[in-house]
C-alpha positions in Angstrom: 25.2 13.6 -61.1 23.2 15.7 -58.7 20.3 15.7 -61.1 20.6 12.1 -61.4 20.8 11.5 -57.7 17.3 13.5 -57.5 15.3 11.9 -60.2 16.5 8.3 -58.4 14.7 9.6 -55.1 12.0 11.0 -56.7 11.3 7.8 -58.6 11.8 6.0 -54.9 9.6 8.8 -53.1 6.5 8.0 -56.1 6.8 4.1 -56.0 6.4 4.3 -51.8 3.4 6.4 -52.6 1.9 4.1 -54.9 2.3 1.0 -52.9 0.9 2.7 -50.0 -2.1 3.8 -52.0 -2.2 0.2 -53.8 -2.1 -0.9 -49.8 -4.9 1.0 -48.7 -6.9 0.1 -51.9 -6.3 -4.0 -51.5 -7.2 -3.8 -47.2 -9.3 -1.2 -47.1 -11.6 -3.5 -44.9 -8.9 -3.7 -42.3 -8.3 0.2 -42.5 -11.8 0.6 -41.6 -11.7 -1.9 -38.9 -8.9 0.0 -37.4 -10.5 3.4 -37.6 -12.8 2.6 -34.8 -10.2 1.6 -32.1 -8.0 4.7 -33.6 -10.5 7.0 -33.0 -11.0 5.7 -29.5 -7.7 6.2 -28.5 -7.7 9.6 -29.6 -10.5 10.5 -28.1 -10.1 8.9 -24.7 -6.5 8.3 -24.5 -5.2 11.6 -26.2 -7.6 13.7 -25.8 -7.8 14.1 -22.2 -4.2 14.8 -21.9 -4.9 18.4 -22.1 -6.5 17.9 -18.1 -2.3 17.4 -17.3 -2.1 21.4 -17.5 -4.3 21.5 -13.9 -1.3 19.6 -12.1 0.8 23.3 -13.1 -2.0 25.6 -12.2 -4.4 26.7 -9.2 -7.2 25.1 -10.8 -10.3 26.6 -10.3 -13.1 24.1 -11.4 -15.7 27.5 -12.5 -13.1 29.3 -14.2 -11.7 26.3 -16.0 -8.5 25.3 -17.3 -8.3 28.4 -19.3 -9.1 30.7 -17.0 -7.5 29.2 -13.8 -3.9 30.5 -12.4 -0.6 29.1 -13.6 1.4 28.4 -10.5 4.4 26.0 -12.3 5.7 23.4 -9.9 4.2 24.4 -7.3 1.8 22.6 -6.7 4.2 19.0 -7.2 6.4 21.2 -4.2 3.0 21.2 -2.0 2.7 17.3 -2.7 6.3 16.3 -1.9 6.0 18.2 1.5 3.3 15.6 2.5 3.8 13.0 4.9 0.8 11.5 3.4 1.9 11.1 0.0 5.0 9.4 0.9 2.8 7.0 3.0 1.0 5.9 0.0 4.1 6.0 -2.4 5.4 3.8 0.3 2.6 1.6 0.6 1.9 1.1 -3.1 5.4 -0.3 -3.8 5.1 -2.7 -1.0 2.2 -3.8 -2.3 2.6 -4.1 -5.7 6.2 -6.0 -5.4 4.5 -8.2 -2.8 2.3 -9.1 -5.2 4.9 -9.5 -7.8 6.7 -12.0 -5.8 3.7 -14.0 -4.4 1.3 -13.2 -7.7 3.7 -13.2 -10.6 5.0 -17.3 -10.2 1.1 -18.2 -9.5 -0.5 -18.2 -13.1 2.6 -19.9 -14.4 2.6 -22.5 -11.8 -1.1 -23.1 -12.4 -0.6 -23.5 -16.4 1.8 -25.7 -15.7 -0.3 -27.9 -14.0 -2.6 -27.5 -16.1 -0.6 -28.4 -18.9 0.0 -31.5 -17.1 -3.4 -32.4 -17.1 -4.5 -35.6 -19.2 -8.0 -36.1 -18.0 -9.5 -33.6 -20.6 -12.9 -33.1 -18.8 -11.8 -32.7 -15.4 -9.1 -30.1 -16.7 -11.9 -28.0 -18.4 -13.9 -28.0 -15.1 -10.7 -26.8 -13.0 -10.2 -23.8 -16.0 -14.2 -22.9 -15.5 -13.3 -22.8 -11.4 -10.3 -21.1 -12.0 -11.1 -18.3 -14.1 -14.8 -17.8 -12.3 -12.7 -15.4 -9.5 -11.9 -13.1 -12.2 -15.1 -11.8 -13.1 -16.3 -10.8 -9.4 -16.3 -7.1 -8.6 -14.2 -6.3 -6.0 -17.2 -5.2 -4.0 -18.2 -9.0 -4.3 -14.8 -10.3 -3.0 -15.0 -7.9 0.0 -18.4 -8.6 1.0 -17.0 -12.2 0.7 -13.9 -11.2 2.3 -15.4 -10.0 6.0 -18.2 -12.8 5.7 -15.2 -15.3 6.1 -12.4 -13.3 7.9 -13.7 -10.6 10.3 -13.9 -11.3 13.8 -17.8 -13.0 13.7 -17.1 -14.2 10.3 -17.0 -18.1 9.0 -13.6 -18.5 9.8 -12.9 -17.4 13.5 -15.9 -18.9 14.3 -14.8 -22.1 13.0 -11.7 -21.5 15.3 -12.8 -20.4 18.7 -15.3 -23.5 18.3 -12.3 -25.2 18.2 -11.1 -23.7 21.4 -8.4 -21.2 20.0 -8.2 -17.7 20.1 -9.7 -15.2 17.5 -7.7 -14.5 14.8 -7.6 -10.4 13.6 -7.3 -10.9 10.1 -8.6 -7.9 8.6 -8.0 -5.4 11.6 -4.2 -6.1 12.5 -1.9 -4.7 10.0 0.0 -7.8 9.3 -2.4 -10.2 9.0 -3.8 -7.5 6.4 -1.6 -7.6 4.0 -1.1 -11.4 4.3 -5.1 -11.3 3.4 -5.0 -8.7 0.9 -1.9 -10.6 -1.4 -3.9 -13.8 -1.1 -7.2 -12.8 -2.3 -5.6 -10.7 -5.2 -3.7 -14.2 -6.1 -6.8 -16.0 -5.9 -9.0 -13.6 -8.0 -5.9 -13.0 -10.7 -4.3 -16.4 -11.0 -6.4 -18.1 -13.0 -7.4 -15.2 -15.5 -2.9 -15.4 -16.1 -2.9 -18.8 -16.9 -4.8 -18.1 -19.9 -1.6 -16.4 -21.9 0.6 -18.8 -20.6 -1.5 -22.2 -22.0 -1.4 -20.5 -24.8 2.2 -20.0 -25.2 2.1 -23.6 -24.5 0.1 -24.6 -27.7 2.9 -23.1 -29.8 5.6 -25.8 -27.8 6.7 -28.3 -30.6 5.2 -31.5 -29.8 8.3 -33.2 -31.5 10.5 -31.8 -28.4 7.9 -34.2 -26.1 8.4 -37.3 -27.7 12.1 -37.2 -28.5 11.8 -36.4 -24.7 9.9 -39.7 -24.0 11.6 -41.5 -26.0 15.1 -40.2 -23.7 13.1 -41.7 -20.4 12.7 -38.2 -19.6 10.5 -37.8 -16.4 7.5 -35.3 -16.3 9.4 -32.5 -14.2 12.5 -32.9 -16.4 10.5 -32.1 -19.1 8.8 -29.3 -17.6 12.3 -27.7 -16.5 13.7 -28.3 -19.9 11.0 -27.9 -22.8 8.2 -26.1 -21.3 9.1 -23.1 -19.2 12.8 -22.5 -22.2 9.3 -22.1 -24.4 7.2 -20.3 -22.3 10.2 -17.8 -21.3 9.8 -15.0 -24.1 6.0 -14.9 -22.5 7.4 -15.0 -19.1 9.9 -11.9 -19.7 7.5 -9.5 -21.7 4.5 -9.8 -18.9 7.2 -9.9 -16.0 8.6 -5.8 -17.8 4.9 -4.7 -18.2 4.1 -5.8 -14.5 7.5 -4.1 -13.5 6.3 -1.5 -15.2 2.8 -0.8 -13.1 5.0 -1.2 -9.8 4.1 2.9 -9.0 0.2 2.2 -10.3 -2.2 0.4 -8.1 -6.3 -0.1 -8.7 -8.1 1.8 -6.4 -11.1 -0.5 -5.9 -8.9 -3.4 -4.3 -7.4 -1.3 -1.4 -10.5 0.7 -0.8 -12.5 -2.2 -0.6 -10.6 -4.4 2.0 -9.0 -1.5 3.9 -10.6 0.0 7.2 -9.7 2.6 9.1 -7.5 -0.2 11.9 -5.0 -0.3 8.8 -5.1 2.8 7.2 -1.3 3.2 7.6 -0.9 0.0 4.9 -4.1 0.3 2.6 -3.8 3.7 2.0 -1.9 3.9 -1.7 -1.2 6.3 -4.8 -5.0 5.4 -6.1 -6.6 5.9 -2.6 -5.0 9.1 -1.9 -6.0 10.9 -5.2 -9.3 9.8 -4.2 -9.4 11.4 -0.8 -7.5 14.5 -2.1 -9.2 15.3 -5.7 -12.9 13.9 -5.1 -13.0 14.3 -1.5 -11.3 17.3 -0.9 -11.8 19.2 -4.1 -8.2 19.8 -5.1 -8.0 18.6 -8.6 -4.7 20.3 -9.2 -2.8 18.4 -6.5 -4.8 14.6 -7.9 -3.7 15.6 -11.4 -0.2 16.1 -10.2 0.2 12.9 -8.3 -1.4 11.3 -11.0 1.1 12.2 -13.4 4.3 11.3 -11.1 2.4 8.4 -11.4 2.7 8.0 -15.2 6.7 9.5 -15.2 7.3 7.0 -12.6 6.2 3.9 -14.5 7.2 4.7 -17.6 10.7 4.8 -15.9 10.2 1.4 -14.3 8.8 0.1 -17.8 11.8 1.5 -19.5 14.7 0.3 -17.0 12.9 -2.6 -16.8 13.0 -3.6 -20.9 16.8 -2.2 -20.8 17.6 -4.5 -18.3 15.8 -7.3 -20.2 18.0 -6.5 -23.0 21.2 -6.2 -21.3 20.8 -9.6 -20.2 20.2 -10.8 -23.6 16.2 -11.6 -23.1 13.3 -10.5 -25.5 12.2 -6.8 -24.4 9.0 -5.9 -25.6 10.5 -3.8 -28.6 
């Protein structure tokens, strides 16, 4: 029987070998356009994960990673003893779920509308407008930014010609972050409504006109057929944006903070800047940039469990 048993999984073991083989042979095209991207993940993504052994040693940048001092936790004990860090820890989650609440509904919104759209050519032209924000640097949009909103820029001048008082948008901490969700709305939104009109297309059409021919009106529609098809979209960006809550970009907050609201624009990104780059301590930037990484993954993780629980699509 045993022998038996054996030959049956050798047999099964041999025919999984040869239809991998006969795989390879019939797509080998596809292999090889996979090889590329593999290969740059491994180099660039992989790779450099050997650097995460400076975050548990006095890294020395002439004696190397080899050759520098292991020192263990110590150097995530140094970090947590920071005011600092918990400053831009604090800051970073502010703004990131402030601009999940304000940023996440905008794209969606705008697809909608989109969507809505009948007059073919004028809804191309509001797509070209929409999406233009997207591809400006950052340095652009803040050189934009104070043109329009420092004390002597556009706007206040527009408003003490009108007799009112100057308005401190980019110098009072308040008005900041106002200023600093809004532009990142405007220069993402329109970029997001890409994935969502596209989830649209795959909307059957059939759903519409049995809709039409119910006297449904346009909202109704929208509420009933559009966003129950856009929602397994809706869910999977909604985890991965969860997900990024502890990561922030470092050019955004550099560019639009100033040193009146350094207690708000300094975040996560910011701070490994000032601390690695401008202070030389690569151990201590390594560190907090792997917190960084544990942290998300966490949120990412919680967040597709939670997804699940509720009986949504996670993203595996």
């Amino acid at each position: 029987m045993k022998a038996v048993l054996n030959n049956l999984r050798d047999n099964i073991s041999i025919k999984r070998k040869n239809s991998i083989v006969l795989s390879i042979k019939r797509n080998y095209l596809l292999y090889l356009l996979l090889l590329l991207p593999m290969v740059y993940i491994i180099l660039f993504k992989y790779g450099p994960l050997y650097g995460v052994l400076m975050a548990f040693q006095d890294y020395n940048i002439f004696e190397g990673i080899s050759g520098s001092e292991w020192v263990g936790l110590d150097v995530f004990k140094y970090i947590f003893d920071q005011n600092s860090f918990y400053r831009a820890l604090k800051n970073t989650l502010v703004l990131n779920f402030l601009d999940l609440v304000a940023g996440f509904p905008a794209p969606i919104i705008l697809a909608i509308l989109l969507n809505e759209l009948r007059y073919v050519r004028f809804k191309k032209a509001a797509q070209t407008v929409l999406y233009l924000p997207h591809f400006l640097s950052w340095v652009i949009i803040g050189g934009m930014a104070y043109l329009m909103f420092s004390s002597g820029g556009m706007v206040n001048n527009l408003i003490t010609s009108l007799g009112f008082d100057k308005v401190d948008f980019l110098s009072q901490k308040t008005n900041w972050i106002i200023m600093y969700i809004a532009i990142g709305v405007w220069q993402n939104a329109g970029w997001g409504t890409i994935l969502y009109l596209a989830a649209m297309t795959g909307i059957n059409k059939e759903l519409y006109e049995a809709a039409d021919i119910d006297g449904c009106s346009r909202p109704r529609k929208i509420w009933h057929i559009t966003l129950p098809g856009i929602k397994a979209t809706v869910m999977i960006l909604l985890i991965l944006q969860i997900g990024r809550m502890v990561s922030i970009g470092f050019d955004r907050p550099y560019v639009l903070g100033n040193s009146l609201v350094i207690e708000y624009s300094d975040v996560i990104s910011t701070y490994v800047y000032r601390v690695g780059i401008g202070s030389g301590d690569f151990s201590q930037a390594t560190a907090v940039g792997l917190f960084q990484s544990v942290v998300g993954l966490v949120f990412l993780l919680g967040a597709n469990y939670l997804a699940k629980k509720m009986g949504e699509q996670g993203i595996w």
